[in-house]
N, C-alpha and C positions, 0 to 999 in steps of 0.2 A: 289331292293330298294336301288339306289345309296342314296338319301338326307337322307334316315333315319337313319343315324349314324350321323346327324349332331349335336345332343346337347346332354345334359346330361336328362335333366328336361324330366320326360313322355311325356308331353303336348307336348314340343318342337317336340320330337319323331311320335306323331301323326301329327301334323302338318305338318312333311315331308311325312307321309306315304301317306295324304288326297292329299298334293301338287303330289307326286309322281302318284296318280291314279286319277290327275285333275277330284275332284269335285267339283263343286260347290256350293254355298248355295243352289240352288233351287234344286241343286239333293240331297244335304243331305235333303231339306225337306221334300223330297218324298220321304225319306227311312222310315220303321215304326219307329212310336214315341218312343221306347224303344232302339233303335237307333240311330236315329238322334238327339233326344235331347240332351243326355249325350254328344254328338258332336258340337254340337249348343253351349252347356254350357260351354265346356270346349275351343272352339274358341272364346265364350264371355270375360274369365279368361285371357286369352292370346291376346286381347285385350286390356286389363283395366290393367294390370300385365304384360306387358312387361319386364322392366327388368327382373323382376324374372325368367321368361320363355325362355330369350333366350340365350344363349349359345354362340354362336358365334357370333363375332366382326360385320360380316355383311348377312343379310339374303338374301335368295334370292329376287326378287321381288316378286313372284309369292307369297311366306307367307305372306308380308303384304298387298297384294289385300286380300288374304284369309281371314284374322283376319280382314279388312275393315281399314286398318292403312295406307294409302296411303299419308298421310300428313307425316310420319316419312321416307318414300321412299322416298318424295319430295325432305324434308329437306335435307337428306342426300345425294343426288347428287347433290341439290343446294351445299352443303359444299365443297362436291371434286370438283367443278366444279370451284369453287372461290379458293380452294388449287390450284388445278392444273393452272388454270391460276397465282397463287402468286408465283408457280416455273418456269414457262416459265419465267414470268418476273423479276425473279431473274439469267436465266442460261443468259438470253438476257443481262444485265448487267455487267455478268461476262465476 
């Protein structure tokens, strides 16, 4: 389990375990409900409570497909993406 020492927070911790054994939503659904829901609930938490949840600076993509956050993946390479072009067109200058 390389990802799962990626944060502090438990959730964060599962969230690498579930990333690391690529499941799915539809395969946690299929796991019995004494199971898959305390997993359903607590990728709903991490979800809706992001900051609190996570740990590191930058997740992989694959967590926020998982947690259904794909708008804060967006954003966030839309960001580096307009960094990074604000330093090429700074080193061009120079």
């Amino acid at each position: 389990m390389v990802g799962a020492a990626g944060g502090n927070h438990p959730f964060e911790k599962l969230l690498y375990c579930l990333m690391d054994e690529q499941l799915s939503h539809k395969q946690i659904l299929a796991l019995p409900n004494v199971v898959g829901l305390p997993i359903l609930e607590i990728i709903r938490y991490c979800r809706l409570f992001l900051k609190e949840v996570k740990g590191k600076a930058r997740w992989p993509p694959a967590l926020y497909r998982l947690i259904d956050r794909e708008d804060v993946l967006n954003n966030s390479t839309l960001f580096q993406d307009m960094h990074d072009e604000a330093d090429l067109l700074a080193q061009e200058s120079s």
